[in-house]
C-alpha positions as CSV (number, residue, x, y, z in Angstrom):
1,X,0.0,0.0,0.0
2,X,1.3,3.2,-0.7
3,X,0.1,6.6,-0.1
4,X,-1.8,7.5,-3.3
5,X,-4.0,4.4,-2.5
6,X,-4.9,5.5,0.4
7,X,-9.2,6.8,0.5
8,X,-11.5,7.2,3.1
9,X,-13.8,4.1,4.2
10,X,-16.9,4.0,1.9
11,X,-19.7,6.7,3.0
12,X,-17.5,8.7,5.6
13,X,-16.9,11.4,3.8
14,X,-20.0,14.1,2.2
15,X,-20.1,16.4,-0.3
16,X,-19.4,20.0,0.6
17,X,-23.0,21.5,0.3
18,X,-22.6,24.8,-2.1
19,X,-24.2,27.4,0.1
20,X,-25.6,30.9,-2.2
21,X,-26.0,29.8,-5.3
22,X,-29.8,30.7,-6.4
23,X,-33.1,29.4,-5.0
24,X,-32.9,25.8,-6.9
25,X,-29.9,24.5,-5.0
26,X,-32.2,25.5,-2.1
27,X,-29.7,27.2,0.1
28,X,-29.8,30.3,-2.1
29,X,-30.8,33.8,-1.0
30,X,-29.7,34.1,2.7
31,X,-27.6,30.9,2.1
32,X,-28.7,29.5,5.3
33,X,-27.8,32.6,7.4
34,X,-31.2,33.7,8.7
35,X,-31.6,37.8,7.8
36,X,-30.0,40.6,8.7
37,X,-28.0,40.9,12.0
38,X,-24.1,40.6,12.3
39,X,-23.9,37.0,11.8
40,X,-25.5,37.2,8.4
41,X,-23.2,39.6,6.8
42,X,-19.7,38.7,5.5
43,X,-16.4,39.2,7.8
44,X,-18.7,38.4,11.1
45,X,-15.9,40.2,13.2
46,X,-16.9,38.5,16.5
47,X,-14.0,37.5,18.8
48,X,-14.1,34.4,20.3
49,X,-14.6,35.5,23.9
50,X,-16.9,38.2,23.5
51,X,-20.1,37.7,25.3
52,X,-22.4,40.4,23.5
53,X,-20.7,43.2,26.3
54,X,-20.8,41.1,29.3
55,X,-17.3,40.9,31.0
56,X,-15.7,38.4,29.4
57,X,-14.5,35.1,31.2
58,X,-10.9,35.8,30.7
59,X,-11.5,39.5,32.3
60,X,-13.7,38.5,35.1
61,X,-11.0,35.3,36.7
62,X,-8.4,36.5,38.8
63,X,-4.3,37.5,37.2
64,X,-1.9,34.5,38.0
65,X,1.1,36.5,38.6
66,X,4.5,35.2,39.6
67,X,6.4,33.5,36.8
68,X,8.3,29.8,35.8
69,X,11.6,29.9,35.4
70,X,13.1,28.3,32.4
71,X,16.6,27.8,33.4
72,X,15.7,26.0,36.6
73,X,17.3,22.5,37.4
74,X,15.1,20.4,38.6
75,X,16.4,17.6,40.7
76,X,15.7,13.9,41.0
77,X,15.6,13.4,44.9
78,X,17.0,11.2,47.2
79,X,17.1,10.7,51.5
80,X,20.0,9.3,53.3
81,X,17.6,7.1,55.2
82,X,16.9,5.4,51.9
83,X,20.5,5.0,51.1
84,X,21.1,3.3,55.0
85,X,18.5,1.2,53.6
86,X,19.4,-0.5,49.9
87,X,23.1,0.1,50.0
88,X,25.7,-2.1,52.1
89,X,28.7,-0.6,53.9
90,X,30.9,1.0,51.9
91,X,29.1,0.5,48.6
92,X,30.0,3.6,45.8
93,X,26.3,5.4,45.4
94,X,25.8,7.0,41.9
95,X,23.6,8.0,40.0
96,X,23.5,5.0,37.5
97,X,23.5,2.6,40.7
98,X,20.3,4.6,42.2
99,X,18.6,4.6,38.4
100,X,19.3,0.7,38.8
101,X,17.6,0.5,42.2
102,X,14.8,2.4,41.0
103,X,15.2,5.3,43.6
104,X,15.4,8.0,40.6
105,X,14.0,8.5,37.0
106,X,16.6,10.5,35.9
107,X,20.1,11.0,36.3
108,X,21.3,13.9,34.5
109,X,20.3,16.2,38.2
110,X,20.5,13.6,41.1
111,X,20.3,16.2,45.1
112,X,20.8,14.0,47.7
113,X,18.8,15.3,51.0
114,X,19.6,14.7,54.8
115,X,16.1,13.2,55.9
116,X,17.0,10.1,57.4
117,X,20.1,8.7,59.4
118,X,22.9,7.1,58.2
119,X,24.3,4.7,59.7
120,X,27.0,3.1,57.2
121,X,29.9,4.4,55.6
122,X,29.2,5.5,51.8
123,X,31.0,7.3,48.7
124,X,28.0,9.0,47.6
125,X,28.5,10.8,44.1
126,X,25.5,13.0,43.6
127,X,25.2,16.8,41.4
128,X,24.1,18.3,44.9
129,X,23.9,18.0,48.2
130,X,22.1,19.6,50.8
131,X,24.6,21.0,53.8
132,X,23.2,18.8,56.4
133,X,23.9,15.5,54.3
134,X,26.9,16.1,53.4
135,X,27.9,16.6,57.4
136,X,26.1,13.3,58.0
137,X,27.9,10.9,55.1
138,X,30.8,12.2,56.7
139,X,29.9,12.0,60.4
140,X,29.0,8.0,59.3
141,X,32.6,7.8,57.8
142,X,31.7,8.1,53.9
143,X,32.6,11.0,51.6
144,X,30.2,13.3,49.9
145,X,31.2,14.1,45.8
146,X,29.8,17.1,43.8
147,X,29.4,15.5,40.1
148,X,29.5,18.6,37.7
């Protein structure tokens, strides 16, 4: 099959009906428009949210103000007390060995955060730390390194 043979399925598809084209092809005159009024003439300049000079939707609902900022890093996030808990003493944590765990979806931005106690003694290679977890991989003996 190839794209020139493609066609719709028999009876899906209509003929486009030929509005104002004399009173035989029975949507002459008006052309199905109805008479007079703003609607019936050509151009119909009505934007889509006006609301014949009612406030519109859009003017009545409060401004969201503050904005998102695009250059932001967002961080894949992981707590020592999970670390204590699926990594033996003195195991090397990265973040290909936490994507194999399945404690992260993505490791291009990997913060490790101090909730939790550690217990064991890791190398723990993560983009960022927070300042309380890196004083607790060291206060359990491990090392804390900034991958850039």
């Amino acid at each position: 099959m190839k794209l020139h043979d493609l066609q719709p399925a028999e009876g899906s598809t209509h003929r486009k009906r030929r509005v104002g084209r004399g009173i035989s092809a029975g949507q002459g005159k008006t052309a199905g428009r109805g008479t007079k009024g703003q609607r019936s003439r050509t151009g119909r300049g009505i934007k889509l949210y006006f609301e014949g000079g009612q406030l519109p939707l859009v003017r009545r609902l409060p401004h969201n103000r503050g904005f998102r900022n695009i250059s932001r890093t967002e961080y894949s996030v992981v707590n020592l007390g999970t670390l204590d808990a699926k990594f033996d003493a003195g195991a090397q944590v990265t973040p290909e060995s936490l994507l194999k765990r399945g404690l992260v979806n993505d490791v291009n931005a990997v913060k490790v955060l101090a909730t939790g106690e550690l217990s064991k003694a890791l190398t723990v290679k993560a983009h960022a730390f927070s300042e309380s977890a890196k004083q607790k991989i060291v206060a359990a003996g491990g090392t804390a390194e900034e991958i850039k």
